[in-house]
VMD Tcl script that draws the C-alpha trace (Angstrom):
set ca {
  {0.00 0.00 0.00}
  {2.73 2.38 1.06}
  {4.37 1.79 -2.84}
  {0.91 2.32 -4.26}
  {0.11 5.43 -2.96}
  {3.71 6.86 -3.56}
  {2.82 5.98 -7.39}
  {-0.45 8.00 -7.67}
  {1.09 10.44 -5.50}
  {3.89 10.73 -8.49}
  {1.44 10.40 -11.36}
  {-0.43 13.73 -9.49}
  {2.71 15.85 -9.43}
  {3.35 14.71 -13.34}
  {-0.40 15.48 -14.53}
  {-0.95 18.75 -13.07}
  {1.05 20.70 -15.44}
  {-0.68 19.23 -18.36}
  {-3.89 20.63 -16.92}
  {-2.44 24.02 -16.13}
  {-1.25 24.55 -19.82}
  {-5.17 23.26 -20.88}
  {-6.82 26.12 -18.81}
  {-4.12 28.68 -19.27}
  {-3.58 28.80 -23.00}
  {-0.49 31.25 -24.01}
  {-0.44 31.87 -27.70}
  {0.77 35.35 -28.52}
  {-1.95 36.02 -30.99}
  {-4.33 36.16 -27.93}
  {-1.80 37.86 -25.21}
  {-0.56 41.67 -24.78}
  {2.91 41.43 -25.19}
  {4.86 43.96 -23.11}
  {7.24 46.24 -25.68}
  {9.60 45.64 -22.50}
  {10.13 42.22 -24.54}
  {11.28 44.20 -28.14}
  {11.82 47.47 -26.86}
  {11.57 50.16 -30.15}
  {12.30 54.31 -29.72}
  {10.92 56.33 -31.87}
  {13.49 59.56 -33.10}
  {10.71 62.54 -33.44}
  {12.45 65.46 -35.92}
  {13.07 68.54 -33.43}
  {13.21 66.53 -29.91}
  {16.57 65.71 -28.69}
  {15.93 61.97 -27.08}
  {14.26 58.87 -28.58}
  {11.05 58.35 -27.05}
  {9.51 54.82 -25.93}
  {6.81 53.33 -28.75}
  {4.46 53.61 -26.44}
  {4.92 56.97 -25.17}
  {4.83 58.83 -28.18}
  {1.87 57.37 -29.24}
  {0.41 58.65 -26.37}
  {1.47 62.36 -27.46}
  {0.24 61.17 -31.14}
  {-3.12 60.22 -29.76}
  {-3.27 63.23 -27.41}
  {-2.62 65.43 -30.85}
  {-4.81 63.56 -33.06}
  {-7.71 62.90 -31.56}
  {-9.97 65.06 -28.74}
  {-9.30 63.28 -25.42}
  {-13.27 63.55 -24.95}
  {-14.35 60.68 -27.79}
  {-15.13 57.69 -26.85}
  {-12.52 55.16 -25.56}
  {-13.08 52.49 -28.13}
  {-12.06 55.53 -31.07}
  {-9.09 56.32 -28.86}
  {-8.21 52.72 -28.94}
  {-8.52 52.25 -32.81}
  {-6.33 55.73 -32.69}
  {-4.01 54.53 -30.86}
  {-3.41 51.03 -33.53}
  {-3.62 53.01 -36.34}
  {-0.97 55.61 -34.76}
  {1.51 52.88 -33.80}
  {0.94 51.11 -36.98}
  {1.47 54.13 -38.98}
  {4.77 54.57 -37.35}
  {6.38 51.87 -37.15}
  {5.97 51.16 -40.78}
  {7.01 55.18 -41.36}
  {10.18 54.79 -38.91}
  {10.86 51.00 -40.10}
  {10.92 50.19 -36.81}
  {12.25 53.17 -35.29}
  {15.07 53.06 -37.66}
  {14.66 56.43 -39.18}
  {12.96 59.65 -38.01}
  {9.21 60.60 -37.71}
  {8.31 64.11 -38.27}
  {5.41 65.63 -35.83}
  {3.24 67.13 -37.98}
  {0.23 66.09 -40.14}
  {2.86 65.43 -42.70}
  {3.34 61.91 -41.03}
  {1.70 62.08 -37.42}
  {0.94 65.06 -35.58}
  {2.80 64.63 -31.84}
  {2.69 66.52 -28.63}
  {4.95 66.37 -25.99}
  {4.43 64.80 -22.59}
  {5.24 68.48 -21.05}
  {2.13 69.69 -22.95}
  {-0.14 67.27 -22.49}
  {-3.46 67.87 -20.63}
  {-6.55 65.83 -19.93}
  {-5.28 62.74 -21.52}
  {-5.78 60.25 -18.78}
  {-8.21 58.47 -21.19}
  {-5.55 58.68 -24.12}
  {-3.14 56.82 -21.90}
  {-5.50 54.00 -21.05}
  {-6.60 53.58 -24.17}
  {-2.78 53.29 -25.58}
  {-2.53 50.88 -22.51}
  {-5.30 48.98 -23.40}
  {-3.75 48.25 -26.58}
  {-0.52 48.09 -26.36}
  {1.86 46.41 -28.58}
  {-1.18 46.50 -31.42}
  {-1.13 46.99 -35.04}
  {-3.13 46.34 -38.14}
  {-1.44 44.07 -40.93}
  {-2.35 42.95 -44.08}
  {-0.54 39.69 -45.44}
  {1.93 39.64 -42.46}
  {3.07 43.56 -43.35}
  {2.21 46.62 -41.37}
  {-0.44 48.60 -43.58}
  {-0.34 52.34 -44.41}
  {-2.73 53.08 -41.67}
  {-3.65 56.55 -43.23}
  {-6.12 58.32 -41.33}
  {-8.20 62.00 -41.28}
  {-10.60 64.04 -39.36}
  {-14.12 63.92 -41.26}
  {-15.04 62.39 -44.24}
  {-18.54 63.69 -46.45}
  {-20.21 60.78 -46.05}
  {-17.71 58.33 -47.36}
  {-13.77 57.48 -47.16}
  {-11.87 58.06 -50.79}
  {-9.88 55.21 -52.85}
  {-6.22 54.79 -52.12}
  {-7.19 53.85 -56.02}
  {-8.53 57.75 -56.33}
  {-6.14 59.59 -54.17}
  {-2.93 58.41 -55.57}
  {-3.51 56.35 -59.19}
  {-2.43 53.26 -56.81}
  {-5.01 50.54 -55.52}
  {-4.43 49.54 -52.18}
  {-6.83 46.70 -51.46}
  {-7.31 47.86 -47.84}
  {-7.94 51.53 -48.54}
  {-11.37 51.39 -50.68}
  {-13.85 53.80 -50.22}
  {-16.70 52.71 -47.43}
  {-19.57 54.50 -45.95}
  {-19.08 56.84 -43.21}
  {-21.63 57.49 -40.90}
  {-21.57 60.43 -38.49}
  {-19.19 62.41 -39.45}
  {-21.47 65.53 -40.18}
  {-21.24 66.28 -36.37}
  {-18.02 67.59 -37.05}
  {-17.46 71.24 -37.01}
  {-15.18 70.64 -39.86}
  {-17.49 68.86 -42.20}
  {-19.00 72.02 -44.36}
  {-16.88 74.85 -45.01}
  {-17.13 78.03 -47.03}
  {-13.96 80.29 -48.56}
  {-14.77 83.46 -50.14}
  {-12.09 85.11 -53.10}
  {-11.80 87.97 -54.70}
  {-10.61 87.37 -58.14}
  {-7.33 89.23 -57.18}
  {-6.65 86.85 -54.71}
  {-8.19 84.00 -56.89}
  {-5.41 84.93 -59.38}
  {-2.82 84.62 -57.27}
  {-3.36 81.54 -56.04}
  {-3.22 79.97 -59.49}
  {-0.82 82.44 -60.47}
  {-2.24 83.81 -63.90}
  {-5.13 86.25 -64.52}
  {-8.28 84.33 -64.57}
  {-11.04 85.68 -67.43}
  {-14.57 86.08 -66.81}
  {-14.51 83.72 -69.69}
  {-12.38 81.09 -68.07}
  {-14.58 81.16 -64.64}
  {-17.96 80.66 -66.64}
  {-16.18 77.28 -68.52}
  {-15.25 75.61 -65.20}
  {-16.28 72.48 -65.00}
  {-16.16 69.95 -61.80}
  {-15.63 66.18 -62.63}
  {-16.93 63.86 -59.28}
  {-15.62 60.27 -58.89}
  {-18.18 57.81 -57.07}
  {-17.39 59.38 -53.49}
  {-18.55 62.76 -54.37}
  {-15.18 64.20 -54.33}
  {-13.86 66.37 -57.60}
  {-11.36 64.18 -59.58}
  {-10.80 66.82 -62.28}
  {-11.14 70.42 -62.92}
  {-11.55 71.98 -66.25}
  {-11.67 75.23 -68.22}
  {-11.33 75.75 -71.79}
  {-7.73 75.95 -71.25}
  {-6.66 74.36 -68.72}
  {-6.84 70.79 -66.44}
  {-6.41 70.53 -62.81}
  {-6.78 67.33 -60.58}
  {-9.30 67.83 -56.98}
  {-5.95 67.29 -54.92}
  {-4.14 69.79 -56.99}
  {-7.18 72.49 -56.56}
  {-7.29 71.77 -53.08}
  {-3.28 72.51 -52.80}
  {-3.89 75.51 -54.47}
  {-6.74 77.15 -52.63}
  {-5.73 75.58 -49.43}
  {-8.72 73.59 -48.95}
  {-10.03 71.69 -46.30}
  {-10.82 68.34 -48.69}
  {-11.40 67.58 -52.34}
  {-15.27 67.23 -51.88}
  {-15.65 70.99 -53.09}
  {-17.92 73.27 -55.33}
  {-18.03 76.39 -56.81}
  {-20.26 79.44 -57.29}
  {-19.29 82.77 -58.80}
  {-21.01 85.88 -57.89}
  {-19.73 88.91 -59.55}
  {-16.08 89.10 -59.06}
  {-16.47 87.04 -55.67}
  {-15.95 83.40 -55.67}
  {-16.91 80.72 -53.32}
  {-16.09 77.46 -52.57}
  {-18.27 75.00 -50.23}
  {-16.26 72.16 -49.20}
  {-18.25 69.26 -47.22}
  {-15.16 67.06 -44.84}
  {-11.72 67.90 -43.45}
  {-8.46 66.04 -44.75}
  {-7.54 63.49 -47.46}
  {-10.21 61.59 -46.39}
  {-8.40 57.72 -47.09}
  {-8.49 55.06 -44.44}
  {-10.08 56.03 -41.03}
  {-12.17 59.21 -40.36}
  {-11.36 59.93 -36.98}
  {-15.35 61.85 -36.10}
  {-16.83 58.69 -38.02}
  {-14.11 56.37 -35.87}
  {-16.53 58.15 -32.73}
  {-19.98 58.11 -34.29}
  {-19.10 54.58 -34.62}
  {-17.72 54.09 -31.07}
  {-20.56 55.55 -29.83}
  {-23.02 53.11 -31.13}
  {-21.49 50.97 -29.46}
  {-18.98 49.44 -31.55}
  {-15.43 48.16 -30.19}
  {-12.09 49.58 -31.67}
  {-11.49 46.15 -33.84}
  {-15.25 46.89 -35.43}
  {-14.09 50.44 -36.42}
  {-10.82 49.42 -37.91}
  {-11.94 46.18 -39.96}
  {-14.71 48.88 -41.26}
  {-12.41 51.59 -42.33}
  {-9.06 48.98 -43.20}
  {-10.82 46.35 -44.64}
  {-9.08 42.77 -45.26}
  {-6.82 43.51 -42.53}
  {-5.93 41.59 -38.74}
  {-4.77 43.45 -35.90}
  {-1.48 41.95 -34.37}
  {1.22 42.82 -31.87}
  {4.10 44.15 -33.91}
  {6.41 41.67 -32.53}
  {5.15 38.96 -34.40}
  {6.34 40.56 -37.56}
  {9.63 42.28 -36.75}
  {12.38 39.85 -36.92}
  {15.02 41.77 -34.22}
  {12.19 40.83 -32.17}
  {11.59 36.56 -32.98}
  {15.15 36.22 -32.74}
}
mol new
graphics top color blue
foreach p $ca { graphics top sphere $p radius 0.5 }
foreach p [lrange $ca 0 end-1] q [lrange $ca 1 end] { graphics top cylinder $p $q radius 0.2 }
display resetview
C-alpha cells in the first residue's frame, strides 16, 4: 500500500502541469505582449531623445484625436498611430516628423486631460493592423462627407485595404461644411495667372463615385481635386463652386484626405457601441490586428 500510494502520489505531481497549460492557453496572438520584450524608440524630428513606442503614441493620440471621444475611437487611434509609425520609422530606424505630414505629436510636457488617451494606448498596447503579415499604411483624417476616398482615387495606386466605405456620423463635425470666399485678385494669385470672366464661366467639376472632384476643367486648362485643393488651401477635395460677380466661393463638405479612417466617423461609430477592432476592420478592410512583434524579426530572434 505504502508503494501504491507513492505511485499516484507521483502520477499527481506529473499530470498537473498538463492541466495548467489546458486552462491557461499562451499563444501570442491572444496575449498583450509587453514592448519591455522588443523594446523600439521612436526619433521625433526637433526633440533631442528617442522616445519609448508607447509613449509617443500617447502624445500622437493626445494630438490627433480630442481626449473627450469615446474610448473604443481612442483605442482604434491609438493602432492606427503605432501602426502608422512603425511602418514610417521601419521600426524606429529612421525619423518621424510631428506634424500632419506623417503624425501630428505633442509632448508629454504639454499634455493635458489625456488620462483616457493613456489607457486607451494601454489597453492596446503592442497592437497593429497588418495585411498579409506587413504593417499597412494606416492613413487616417478628421471627417469624411459621407464616405472614405480610394487609395485607387487619391494616388492612381489601388491599395486593397484603402477602398472607399460608408461613413456614418461624421457631419457632427465642425469641420465637415466649409465656405472660402475670393476675390478674383486673390483668386489669381493663387493659381498664379489672370483668370477671365470667360475662363470662370467654362469651369467644369468632374466627381468620382465618393462625391469628391477628380478633375477640374476650363477651356484651357486641367487641374486634378488634390491639386485644386493645394492651391486654394482647402479643407478636402469634396468641393464646389459658385461665382457671384467678381467674388468666388467654394463649399467644401469634410476635413483632410479623407483615405483610411475618419477619426469623427471612428466616434460616431464608437458611440453606437462598436469596439475599436469593429471600427478598424470597417475603415481597413481585409486587414488583422497583431502585436508588432510577431512581424519584426530583431524581435523573434
Amino acid at each position: 500500500m505504502r508503494y501504491l500510494a507513492i505511485i499516484i502520489a507521483c502520477l499527481c505531481l506529473f499530470l498537473l502541469p498538463l492541466q495548467l497549460i489546458k486552462k491557461n492557453p499562451t499563444s501570442p496572438e491572444l496575449q498583450t505582449i509587453s514592448t519591455n520584450a522588443c523594446p523600439i524608440l521612436i526619433q521625433v524630428e526637433g526633440i533631442a531623445e528617442p522616445l519609448a513606442l508607447e509613449d509617443y503614441i500617447v502624445g500622437v493620440v493626445s494630438a490627433e484625436m480630442p481626449s473627450s471621444f469615446h474610448l473604443e475611437a481612442l483605442k482604434a487611434q491609438a493602432i492606427a498611430a503605432r501602426t502608422f509609425a512603425l511602418k514610417t520609422t521601419n521600426y524606429g530606424e529612421k525619423p518621424i516628423k510631428p506634424t500632419v505630414s506623417h503624425q501630428a505629436f505633442i509632448p508629454k510636457e504639454k499634455q493635458v486631460n489625456n488620462e483616457r488617451v493613456i489607457q486607451a494606448v494601454k489597453e492596446t498596447e503592442s497592437q497593429i493592423l497588418s495585411y498579409q503579415n506587413q504593417l499597412i499604411t494606416a492613413m487616417f483624417f478628421s471627417t469624411s462627407n459621407g464616405s472614405t476616398e480610394s487609395a485607387e482615387n487619391y494616388s492612381g495606386f489601388e491599395i486593397p485595404y484603402l477602398t472607399s466605405t460608408e461613413s456614418i456620423g461624421d457631419s457632427i463635425s465642425p469641420k465637415f461644411q466649409q465656405q472660402q470666399t475670393y476675390t478674383l485678385s486673390e483668386w489669381n494669385k493663387a493659381f498664379g495667372f489672370v483668370w477671365s470672366a470667360e475662363q470662370l464661366q467654362s469651369i467644369v467639376l468632374e466627381e468620382n463615385e465618393t462625391k469628391r472632384i477628380q478633375t477640374m476643367k476650363t477651356n484651357q486648362h486641367k487641374w486634378t481635386g488634390r491639386e485644386v485643393r493645394e492651391i486654394l488651401k482647402l479643407p478636402s477635395t469634396d468641393f464646389d463652386i459658385s461665382i457671384d460677380e467678381e467674388l468666388i466661393t467654394v463649399t467644401t463638405k469634410g476635413y483632410g484626405h479623407g483615405v483610411g479612417m475618419s477619426q469623427y466617423g471612428a466616434n460616431a461609430m464608437a458611440n453606437e457601441g462598436k469596439k475599436a477592432e469593429d471600427i478598424l476592420f470597417h475603415y481597413y478592410q481585409h486587414t488583422e490586428i497583431k502585436n508588432f512583434q510577431t512581424l519584426h524579426s530583431a524581435c523573434l530572434k
